[in-house]
N, C-alpha and C positions, 0 to 999 in steps of 0.2 A: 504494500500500500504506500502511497504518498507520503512522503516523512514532514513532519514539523522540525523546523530549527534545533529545538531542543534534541531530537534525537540526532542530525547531523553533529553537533555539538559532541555530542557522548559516542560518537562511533570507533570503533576502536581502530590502533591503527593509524590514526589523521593527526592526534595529538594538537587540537584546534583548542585554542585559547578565547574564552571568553573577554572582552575587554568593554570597560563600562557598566554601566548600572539602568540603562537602558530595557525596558522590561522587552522579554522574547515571544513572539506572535505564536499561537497555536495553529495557525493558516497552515495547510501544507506548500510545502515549496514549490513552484510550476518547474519552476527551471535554471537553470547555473550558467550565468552571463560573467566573462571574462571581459574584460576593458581595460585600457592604458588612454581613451579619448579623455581629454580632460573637462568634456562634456558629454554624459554618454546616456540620458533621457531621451533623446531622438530615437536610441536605439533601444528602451529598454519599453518591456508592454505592464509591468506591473507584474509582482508575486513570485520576483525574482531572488535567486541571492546573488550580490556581486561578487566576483572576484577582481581584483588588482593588485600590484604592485607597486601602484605610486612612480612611475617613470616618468614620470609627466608633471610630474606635482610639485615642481621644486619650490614654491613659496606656501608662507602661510593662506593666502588669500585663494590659491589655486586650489591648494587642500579641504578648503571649506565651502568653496565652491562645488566642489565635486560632492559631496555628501550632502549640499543641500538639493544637487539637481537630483543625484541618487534619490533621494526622499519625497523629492515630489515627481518623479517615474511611479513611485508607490511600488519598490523593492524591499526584499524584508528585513534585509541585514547586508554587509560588510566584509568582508574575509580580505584581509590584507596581508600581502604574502609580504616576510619580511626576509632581510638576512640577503637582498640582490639589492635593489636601491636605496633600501631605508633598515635600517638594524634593528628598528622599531619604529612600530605606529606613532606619527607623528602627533604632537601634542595638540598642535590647532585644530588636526581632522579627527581626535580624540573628541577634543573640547565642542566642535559643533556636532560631532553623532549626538554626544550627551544633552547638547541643547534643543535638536530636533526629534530627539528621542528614537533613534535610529541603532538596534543592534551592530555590535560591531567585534569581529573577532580575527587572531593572529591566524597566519598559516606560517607554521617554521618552512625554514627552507627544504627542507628536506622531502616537505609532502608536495607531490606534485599538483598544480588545480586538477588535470583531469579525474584523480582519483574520487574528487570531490563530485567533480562533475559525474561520473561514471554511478555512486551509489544514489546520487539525485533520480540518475533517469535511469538506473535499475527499479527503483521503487515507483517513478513513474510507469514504467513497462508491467509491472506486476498491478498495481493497478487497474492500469487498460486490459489487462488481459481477465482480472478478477469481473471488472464490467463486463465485459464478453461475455465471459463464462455464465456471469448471471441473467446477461438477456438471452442467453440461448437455450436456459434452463427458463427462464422466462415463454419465451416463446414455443417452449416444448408444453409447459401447463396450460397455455391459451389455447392450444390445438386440440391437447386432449378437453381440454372443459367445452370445447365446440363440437368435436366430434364425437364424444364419449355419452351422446345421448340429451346431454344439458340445452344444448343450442346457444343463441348467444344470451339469455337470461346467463347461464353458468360461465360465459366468457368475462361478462361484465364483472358479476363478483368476483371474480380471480382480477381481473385488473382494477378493481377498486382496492383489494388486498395489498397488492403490489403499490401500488400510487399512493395508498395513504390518504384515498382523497374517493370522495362520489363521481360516480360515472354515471351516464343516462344517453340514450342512442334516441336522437328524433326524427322522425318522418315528417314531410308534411306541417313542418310547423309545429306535429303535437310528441309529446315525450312517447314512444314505443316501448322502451324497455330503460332498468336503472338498475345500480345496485348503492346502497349507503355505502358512507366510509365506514370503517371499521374500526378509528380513530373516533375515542366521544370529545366532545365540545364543539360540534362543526360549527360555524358561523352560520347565525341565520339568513341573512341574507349573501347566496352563491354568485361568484363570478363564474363563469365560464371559459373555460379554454376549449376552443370547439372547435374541431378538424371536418374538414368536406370528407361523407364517404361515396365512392362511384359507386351506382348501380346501374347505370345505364339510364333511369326513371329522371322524371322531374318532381323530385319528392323531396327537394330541396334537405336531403338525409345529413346529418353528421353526429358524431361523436362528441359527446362534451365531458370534461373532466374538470373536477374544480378545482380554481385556486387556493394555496400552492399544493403541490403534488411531487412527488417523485418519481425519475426512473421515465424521463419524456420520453427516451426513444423507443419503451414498453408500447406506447400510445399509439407509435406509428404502426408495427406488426398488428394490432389487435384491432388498427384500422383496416388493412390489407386482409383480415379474415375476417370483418363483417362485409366489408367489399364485395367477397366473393360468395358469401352464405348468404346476402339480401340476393343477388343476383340470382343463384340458385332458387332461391325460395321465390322468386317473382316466375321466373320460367316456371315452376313446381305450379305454383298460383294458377297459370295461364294455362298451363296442360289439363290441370284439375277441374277446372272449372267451366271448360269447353266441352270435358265429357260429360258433367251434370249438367251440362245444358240440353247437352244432345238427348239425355234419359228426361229430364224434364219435360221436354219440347215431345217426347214420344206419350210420358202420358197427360201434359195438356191437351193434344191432337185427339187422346183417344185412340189412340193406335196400339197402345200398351195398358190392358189393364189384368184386372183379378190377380190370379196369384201368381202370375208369371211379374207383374210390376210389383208385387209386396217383395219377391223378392228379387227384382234387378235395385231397388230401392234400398235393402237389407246391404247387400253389397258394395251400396254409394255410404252407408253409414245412417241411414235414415230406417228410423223403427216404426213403421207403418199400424203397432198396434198399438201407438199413442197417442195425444193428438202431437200436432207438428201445425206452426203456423208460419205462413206465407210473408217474407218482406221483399219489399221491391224499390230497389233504386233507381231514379234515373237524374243523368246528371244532362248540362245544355252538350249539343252536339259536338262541339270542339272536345269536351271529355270525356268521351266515353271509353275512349280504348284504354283509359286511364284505370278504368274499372276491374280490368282483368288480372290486373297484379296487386291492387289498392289493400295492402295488409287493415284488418278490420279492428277494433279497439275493441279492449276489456270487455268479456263478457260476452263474447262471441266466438271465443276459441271452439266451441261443440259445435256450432252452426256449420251446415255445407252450403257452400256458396257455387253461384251457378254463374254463366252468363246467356240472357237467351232474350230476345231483339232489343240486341244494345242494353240492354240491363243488366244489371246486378240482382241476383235473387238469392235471396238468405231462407233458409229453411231449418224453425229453430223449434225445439220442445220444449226452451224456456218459458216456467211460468208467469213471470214476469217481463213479459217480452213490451206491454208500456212502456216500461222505463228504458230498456234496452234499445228500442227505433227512437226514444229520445234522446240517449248518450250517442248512440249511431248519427243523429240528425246534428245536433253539437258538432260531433266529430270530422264530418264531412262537410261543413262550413267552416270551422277552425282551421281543415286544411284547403281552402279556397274553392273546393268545387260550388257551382250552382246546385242544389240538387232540390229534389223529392224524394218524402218514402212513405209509401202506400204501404200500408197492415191489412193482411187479409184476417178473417175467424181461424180459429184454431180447432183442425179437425183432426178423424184418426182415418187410416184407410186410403190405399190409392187415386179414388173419387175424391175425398174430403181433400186431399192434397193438392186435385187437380182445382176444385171448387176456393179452397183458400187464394190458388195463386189467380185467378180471375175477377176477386176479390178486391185483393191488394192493386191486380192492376187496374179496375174501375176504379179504387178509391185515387189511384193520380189523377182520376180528371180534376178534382175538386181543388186543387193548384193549390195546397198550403204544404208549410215545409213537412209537417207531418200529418198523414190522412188515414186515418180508419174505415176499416167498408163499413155500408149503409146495412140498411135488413137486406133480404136476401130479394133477389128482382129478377123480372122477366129479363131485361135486358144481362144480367150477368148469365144465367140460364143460358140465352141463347149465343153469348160470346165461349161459352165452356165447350160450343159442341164444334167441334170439327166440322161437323157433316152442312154445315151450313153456310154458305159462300157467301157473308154476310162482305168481307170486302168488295166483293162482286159486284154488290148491291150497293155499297156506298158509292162506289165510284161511278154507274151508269148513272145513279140517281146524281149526285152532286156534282161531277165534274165540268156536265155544263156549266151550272154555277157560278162555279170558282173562273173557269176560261171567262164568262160569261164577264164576271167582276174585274178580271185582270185586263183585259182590254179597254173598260170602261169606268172601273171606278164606281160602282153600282151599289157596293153595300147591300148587296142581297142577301150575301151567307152572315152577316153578322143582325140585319132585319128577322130573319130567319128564326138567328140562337136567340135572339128576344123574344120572340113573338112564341117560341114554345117553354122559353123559362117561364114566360108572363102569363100559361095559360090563356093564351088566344086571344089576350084583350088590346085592339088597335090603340087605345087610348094610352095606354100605359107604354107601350112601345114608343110610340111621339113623343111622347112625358122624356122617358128614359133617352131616347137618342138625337132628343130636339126637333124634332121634325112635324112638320102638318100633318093630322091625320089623312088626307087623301095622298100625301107622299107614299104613307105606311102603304097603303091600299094597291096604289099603283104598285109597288116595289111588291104586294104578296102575290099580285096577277100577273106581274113578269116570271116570280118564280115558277106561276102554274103553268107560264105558257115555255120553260124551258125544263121544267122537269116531267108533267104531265099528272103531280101531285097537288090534289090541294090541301092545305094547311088547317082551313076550315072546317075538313072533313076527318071525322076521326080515326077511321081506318088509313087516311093517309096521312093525318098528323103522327100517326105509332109509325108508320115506314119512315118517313122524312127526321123524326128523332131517334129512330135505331141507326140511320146510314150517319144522320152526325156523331151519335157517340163512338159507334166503329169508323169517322175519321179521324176524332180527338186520339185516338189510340194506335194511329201507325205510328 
């Protein structure tokens, strides 16, 4: 290890003379700077010990000069070789060590400086080599606490052990994982030393360890293996997740039920004879593909997550699942997505499953951050079945419409959504969208003469509000 002064002093061998009353620094030494400059703080960096002879130093004034630039280099002591130009430490560069408070000790002629220097950076060499050895013994516990089952929860506590200090890995702006120091009295209020980790994502990820800490180059290794176990784990994510969508989307379809789906379902980790309820995320277009890797917060480790049109689908048996689509809804705006999340009922049975997620996904039409389904309706009924080409229908029926509105600026499809949220009352519609009642009137007979529905009529008021709810929902 690094030696302090005192022990250079006591080495056997060197026969080094203490000289002065000068108290001796416990610092370790960095290193052993020889000089004859009669100026030599240009050249010294601090934490040094001198060596000289004094060849240079033939007046008092030269002598004290030198020991005062020595001291503001921020070296730690003196070693002046005697017995070649001076027979003794001269009394001036004596008398200003003791004024600057500057160690200062004999070398007889006999000892050579390099000897001095040689035990300096032998013990620096054992040093470096002792760090070594412990960051590679370091780096050997970080691997196994990652791969030995733990994942990086167990990484984290081995390098919070190590540092002396709390560690916490954030995604997204919000904390993902942490371990406390191990050290009691931490400061309550933490600085952060926080490193970028790459994952490939825009999850704005890093690693934070608090001020002060030990052993920084620990930090960097255990950065390079969450590195590559987030990456892992986002590909893991994205594999995963494509195939419960793919079993999902078989028994939304109806193409997969009874006990061949209770147990393709068994398989994905889902217990078909409990209930199980349905959450649904969706986030603005630009994020979606963001969805497939998006690690999910507290309390949703059991949940299988799916991907299936552009959405996130959680499928959870928690009974508390309230509170959990509201720590989810928190979570996904902390880390800046736009979103929704639709709750469907919580059922048991391949049907109930399929019934929750068609649930959940009518409740996004209701556009708040968090949405519950309603009772149970005609309209969810007939979006559950397969067999029913209700897209078909939305689109023969409305697409005039919408062409109809784009070329002209018509307001028809939003006349339309009023006139059957308002149950059918022209008056209310004008109210709501400013307009004259026989504006309303003209704008409901342009629709009848481009759809072939009227509005007014009730068998074609239910057609004309199934085809808009199934286009709220491409």
């Amino acid at each position: 290890m690094a030696i302090p002064l005192t022990s250079l002093l006591s080495a056997p061998g060197l026969n080094l003379a203490r000289q002065g009353s000068a108290p001796l620094p416990e610092t370790p030494i960095q290193w052993v700077a020889v000089t004859e400059l009669e100026d030599p703080l240009p050249f010294l960096s601090g934490g040094e010990v001198v060596l000289t002879t004094g060849v240079r130093q033939k007046t008092a004034a030269a002598q004290r000069n030198f020991v005062t630039r020595v001291r503001e280099a921020g070296a730690l002591a003196v070693g002046f070789g005697v017995g070649l130009t001076h027979g003794r430490i001269p009394q001036a560069f004596l008398e200003q060590a003791e004024e600057e408070g500057l160690p200062i000790f004999s070398v007889p002629y006999e000892t050579p400086f390099i000897a001095i220097g040689k035990i300096v950076a032998d013990a620096l060499a054992a040093d470096t080599y002792a760090g070594l050895e412990s960051l590679l013994r370091g780096h050997q516990v970080l691997a196994a606490a990652l791969l030995g089952g733990g994942g990086i929860p167990a990484l984290l506590r081995e390098l919070a052990a190590m540092t002396g200090a709390e560690v916490a890995l954030f995604q997204y702006g919000t904390r993902v994982a942490g371990a406390a120091s191990p050290v009691a009295g931490s400061p309550a209020a933490t600085i952060w030393h926080r490193v970028p980790v790459a994952t490939g994502l825009k999850d704005r990820c890093t690693l934070a360890v608090a001020e002060p800490f030990r052993q920084a180059a620990i930090v960097d290794y255990a950065q390079s293996l969450i590195s590559v176990e987030l990456s892992n784990q986002a590909r893991r994510r994205t594999s995963e997740r494509a195939a419960a969508g793919q079993l999902l989307q078989d028994i939304t379809r109806g193409t997969l039920d009874g006990p061949d789906a209770a147990a393709r379902l068994a398989s994905a980790g889902i217990d078909t004879g409990t209930r199980q309820t349905v959450v649904m995320i969706d986030v603005a277009s630009g994020q979606q593909r963001a969805l497939r890797t998006l690690p999910l917060p507290a309390g949703w480790e059991s949940a299988v997550a799916a991907i299936l049109e552009d959405r996130l689908v959680l499928l959870s048996g928690a009974a508390d699942i309230g509170q959990l689509a509201g720590d989810l809804s928190s979570y996904l705006h902390g880390a800046g997505f736009t979103a929704q999340v639709g709750v469907g009922g919580s059922y048991a049975q391949p049907h109930g499953l399929r019934w929750s997620y068609f649930e959940a996904r009518e409740a996004l039409t209701h556009g708040h951050r968090i949405n519950t389904a309603d009772r149970l309706s005609l309209t969810s009924l007939l979006l559950a079945s397969g067999d029913v080409p209700l897209a078909d229908l939305a689109a023969e029926t409305l697409d005039p419409v919408a062409a109809f509105d784009a070329r002209h600026g018509a307001g028809l499809m939003v006349t339309l959504e009023k006139y059957l949220s308002l149950n059918g009352s022209v008056a209310a519609v004008a109210e709501d969208l400013q307009l004259h009642r026989n504006t309303v009137r003209y704008r409901l007979q342009q629709l009848i003469d481009l759809t072939g529905y009227d509005p007014g009529v009730t068998a074609d008021r239910v057609h004309l509000y199934l085809a808009l709810t199934v286009r709220s929902l491409r």
